[in-house]
C-alpha positions as CSV (number, residue, x, y, z in Angstrom):
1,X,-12.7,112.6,-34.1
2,X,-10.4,111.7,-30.9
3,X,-8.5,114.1,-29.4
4,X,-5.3,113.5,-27.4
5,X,-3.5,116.0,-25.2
6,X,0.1,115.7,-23.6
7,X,-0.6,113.4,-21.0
8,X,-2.3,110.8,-23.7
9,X,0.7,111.2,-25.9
10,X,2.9,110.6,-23.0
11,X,1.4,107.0,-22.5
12,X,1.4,106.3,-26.4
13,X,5.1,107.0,-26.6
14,X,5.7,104.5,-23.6
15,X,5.5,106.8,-20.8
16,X,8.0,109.5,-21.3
17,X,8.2,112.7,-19.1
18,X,6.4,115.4,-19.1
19,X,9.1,117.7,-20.3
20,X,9.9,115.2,-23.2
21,X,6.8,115.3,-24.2
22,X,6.4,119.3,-24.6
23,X,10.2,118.9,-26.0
24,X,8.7,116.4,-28.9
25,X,5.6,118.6,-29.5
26,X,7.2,121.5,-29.7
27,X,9.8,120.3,-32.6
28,X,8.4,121.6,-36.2
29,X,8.2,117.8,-37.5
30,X,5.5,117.1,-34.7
31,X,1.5,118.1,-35.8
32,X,0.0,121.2,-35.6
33,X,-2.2,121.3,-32.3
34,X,-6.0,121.7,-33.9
35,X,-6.8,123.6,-30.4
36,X,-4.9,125.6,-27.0
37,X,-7.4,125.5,-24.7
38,X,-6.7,126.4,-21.1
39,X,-6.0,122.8,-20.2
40,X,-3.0,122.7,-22.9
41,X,-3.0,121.6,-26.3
42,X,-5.0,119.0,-27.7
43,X,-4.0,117.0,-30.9
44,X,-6.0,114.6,-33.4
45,X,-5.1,111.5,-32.1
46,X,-4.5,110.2,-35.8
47,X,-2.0,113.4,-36.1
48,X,-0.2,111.4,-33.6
49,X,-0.4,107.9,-34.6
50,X,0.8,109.1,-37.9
51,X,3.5,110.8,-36.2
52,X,4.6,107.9,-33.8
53,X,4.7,105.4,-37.3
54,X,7.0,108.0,-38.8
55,X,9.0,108.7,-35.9
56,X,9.2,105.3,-33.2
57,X,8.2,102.9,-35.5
58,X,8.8,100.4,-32.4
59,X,6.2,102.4,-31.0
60,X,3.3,102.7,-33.1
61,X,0.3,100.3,-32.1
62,X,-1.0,97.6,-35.1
């Protein structure tokens, strides 16, 4: 199981800003968080690939 938190995600979706990302992960289409630990949110990694597929096809990784 591989976990990714905002900074990760920020790289996978080509390096956006921080506050794009929190925007993003904060809109009801984007995964449930499966922890909120004191170092922020962490999400499954396949959550996300999922997600970025859906979302920014131009994105997601083969």
């Amino acid at each position: 199981m591989e976990l990714v938190g905002a900074a990760e995600i920020r790289v996978m979706l080509g390096g956006i800003s921080k506050q794009r990302v929190y925007v993003i992960t904060s809109n009801r289409n984007f995964p449930e968080p499966v922890a909120d630990l004191v170092q922020g949110k962490v999400w499954l990694k396949s959550d996300v690939q999922e997600w970025i597929k859906e979302h920014r096809p131009e994105l997601a990784a083969d």
